[in-house]
C-alpha positions in Angstrom: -10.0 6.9 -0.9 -11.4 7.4 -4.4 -14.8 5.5 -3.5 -15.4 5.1 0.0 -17.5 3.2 0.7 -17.8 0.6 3.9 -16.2 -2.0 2.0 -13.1 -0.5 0.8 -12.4 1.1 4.1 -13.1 -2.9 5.5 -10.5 -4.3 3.1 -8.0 -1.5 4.3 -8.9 -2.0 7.9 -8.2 -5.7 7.3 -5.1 -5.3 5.3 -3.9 -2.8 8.6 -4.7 -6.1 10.7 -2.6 -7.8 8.8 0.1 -6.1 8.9 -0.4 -5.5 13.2 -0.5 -9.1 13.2 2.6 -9.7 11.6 3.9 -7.2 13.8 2.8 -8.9 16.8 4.2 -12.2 15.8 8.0 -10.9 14.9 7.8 -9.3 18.3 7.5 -13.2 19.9 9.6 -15.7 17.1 13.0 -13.5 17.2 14.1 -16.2 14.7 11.8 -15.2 11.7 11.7 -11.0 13.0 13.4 -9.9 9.6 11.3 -11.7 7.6 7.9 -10.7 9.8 8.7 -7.1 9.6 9.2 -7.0 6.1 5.9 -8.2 5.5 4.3 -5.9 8.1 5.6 -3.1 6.0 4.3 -4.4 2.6 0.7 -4.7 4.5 1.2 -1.5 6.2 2.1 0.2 2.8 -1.0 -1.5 0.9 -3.0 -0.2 3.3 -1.9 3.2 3.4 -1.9 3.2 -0.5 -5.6 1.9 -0.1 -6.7 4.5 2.4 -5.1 7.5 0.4 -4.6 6.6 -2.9 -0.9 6.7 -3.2 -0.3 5.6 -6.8 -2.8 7.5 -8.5 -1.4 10.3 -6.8 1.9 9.5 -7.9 0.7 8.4 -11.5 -1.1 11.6 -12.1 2.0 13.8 -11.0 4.7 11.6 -12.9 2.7 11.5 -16.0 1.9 15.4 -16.0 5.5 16.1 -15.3 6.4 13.3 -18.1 3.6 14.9 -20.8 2.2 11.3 -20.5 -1.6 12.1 -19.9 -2.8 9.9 -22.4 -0.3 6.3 -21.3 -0.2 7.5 -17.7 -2.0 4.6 -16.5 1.1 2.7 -16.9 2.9 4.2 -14.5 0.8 2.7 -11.7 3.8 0.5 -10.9 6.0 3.3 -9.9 5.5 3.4 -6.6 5.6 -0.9 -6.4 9.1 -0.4 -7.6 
């Protein structure tokens, strides 16, 4: 994490409860499972890129590797893609 602090690892720890939950519940309604896991591996994603900083790790390296230092920010969506 770039800050921290007790609330950013709260918002990934609730994001990561999100995403068991949605778990939980494609585990018991077999009719909506596809849709249920999906989104558990959206929330598990966010929370990883939370935790770790996925994208700015990404950004840095794509925009070094690109010459972009300057408009790097924009590639922030890369990994979103």
């Amino acid at each position: 994490m770039h800050e921290g602090d007790l609330l950013d690892w709260l918002s990934v720890a609730a994001v990561a409860a999100a995403a068991v939950t949605a778990s939980c519940y494609a585990v018991r309604l077999p009719s909506r499972r596809g849709g249920l896991l999906l989104l558990a591996a959206m929330l598990a994603f966010l929370a990883v890129d939370d935790a770790f900083g996925v994208h700015e790790r990404v950004t840095s390296t794509a925009a070094a590797a690109l010459g972009l230092n300057a408009r790097g920010d924009i590639l922030f969506l890369l990994p979103y893609l």
